[in-house]
C-alpha positions as CSV (number, residue, x, y, z in Angstrom):
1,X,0.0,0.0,0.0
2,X,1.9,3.3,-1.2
3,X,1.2,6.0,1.9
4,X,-0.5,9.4,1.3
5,X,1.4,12.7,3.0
6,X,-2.0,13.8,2.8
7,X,-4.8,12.6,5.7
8,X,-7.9,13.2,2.1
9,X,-11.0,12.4,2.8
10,X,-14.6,12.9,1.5
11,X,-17.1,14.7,4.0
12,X,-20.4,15.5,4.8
13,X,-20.7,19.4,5.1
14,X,-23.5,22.1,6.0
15,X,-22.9,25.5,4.1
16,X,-23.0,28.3,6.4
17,X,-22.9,30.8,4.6
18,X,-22.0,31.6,0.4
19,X,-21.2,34.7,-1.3
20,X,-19.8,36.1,-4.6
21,X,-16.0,36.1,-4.9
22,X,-16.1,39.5,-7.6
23,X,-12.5,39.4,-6.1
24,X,-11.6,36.7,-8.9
25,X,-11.7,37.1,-12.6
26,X,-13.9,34.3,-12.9
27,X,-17.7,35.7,-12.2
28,X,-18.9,32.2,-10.9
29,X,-16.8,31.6,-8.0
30,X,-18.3,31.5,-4.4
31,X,-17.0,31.5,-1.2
32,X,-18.2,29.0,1.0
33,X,-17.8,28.7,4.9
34,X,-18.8,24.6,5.9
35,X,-20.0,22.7,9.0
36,X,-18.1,19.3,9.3
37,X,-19.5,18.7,12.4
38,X,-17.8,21.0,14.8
39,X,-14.9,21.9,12.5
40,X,-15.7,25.1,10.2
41,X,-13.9,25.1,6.8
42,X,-13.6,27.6,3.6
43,X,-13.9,26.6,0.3
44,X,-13.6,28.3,-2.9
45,X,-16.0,26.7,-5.8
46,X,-17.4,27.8,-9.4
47,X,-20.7,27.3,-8.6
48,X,-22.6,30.4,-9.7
49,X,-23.4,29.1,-12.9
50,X,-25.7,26.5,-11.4
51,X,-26.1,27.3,-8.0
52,X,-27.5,30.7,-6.3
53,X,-25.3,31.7,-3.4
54,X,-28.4,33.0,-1.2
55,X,-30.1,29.5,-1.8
56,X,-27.2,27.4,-0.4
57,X,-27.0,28.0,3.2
58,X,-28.1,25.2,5.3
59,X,-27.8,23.1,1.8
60,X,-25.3,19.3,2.6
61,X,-22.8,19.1,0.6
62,X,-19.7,16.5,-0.2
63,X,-16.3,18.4,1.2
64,X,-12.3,16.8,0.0
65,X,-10.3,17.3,3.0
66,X,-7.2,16.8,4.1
67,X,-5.5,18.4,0.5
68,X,-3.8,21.4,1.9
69,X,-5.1,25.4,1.6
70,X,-5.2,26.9,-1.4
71,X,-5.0,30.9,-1.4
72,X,-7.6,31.9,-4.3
73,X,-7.5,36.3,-4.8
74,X,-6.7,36.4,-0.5
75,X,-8.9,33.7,0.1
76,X,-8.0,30.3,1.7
77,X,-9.7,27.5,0.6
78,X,-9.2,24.8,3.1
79,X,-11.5,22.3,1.5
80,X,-12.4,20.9,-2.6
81,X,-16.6,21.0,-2.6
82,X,-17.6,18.2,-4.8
83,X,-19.4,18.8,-7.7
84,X,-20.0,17.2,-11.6
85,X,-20.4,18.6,-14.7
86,X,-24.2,19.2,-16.2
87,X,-24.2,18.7,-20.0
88,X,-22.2,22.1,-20.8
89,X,-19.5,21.4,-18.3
90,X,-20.4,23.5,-15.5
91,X,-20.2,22.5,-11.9
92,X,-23.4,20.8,-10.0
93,X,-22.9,19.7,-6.6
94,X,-22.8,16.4,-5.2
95,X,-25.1,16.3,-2.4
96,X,-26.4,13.2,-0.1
97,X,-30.0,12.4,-1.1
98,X,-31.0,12.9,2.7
99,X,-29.9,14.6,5.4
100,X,-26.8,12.9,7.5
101,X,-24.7,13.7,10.2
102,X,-22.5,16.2,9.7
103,X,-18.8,15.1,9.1
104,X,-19.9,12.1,7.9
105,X,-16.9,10.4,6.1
106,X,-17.6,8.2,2.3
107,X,-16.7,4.4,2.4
């Protein structure tokens, strides 16, 4: 078994709160602060195209941790939010089809 230096793994988060990042050059990226169950993270994610930042508070959604920070225009994403392409290649989020416990980690 090769070893990782990284501790990655997929979680179950709550969005706190999203925003518009007009900070970057891309207009579709949010900033997202996460629940994992007593541990608050901040990620960074194109998600305007599909997503409306003022509808996803209180929203699950899949987290990658354990990658490292990222520092996106001054911000520090801590934490990949998982999503898929829809048929033109834009981000969807993966979400749980009902609501689990909070820092859940995937099998």
């Amino acid at each position: 078994m090769v070893e990782s230096p990284f501790d990655a793994e997929i979680r179950v988060g709550e969005v706190l709160s999203a925003e518009a990042f007009p900070e970057t050059n891309k207009p579709e990226m949010v900033k997202l602060r996460i629940d994992l169950g007593g541990e608050t993270v901040q990620s960074a994610a194109q998600l305007g195209y599909n997503h409306d930042p003022a509808e996803l508070p209180g929203r699950q959604v899949l987290c990658a941790t354990g990658l490292g920070t990222v520092r996106i225009a001054g911000f520090e994403s801590e934490a990949l939010t998982v999503g898929v392409p829809d048929d033109d290649g834009r981000p969807v989020l993966v979400t749980p089809d009902r609501e689990v416990p909070l820092g859940g980690r995937q099998y």
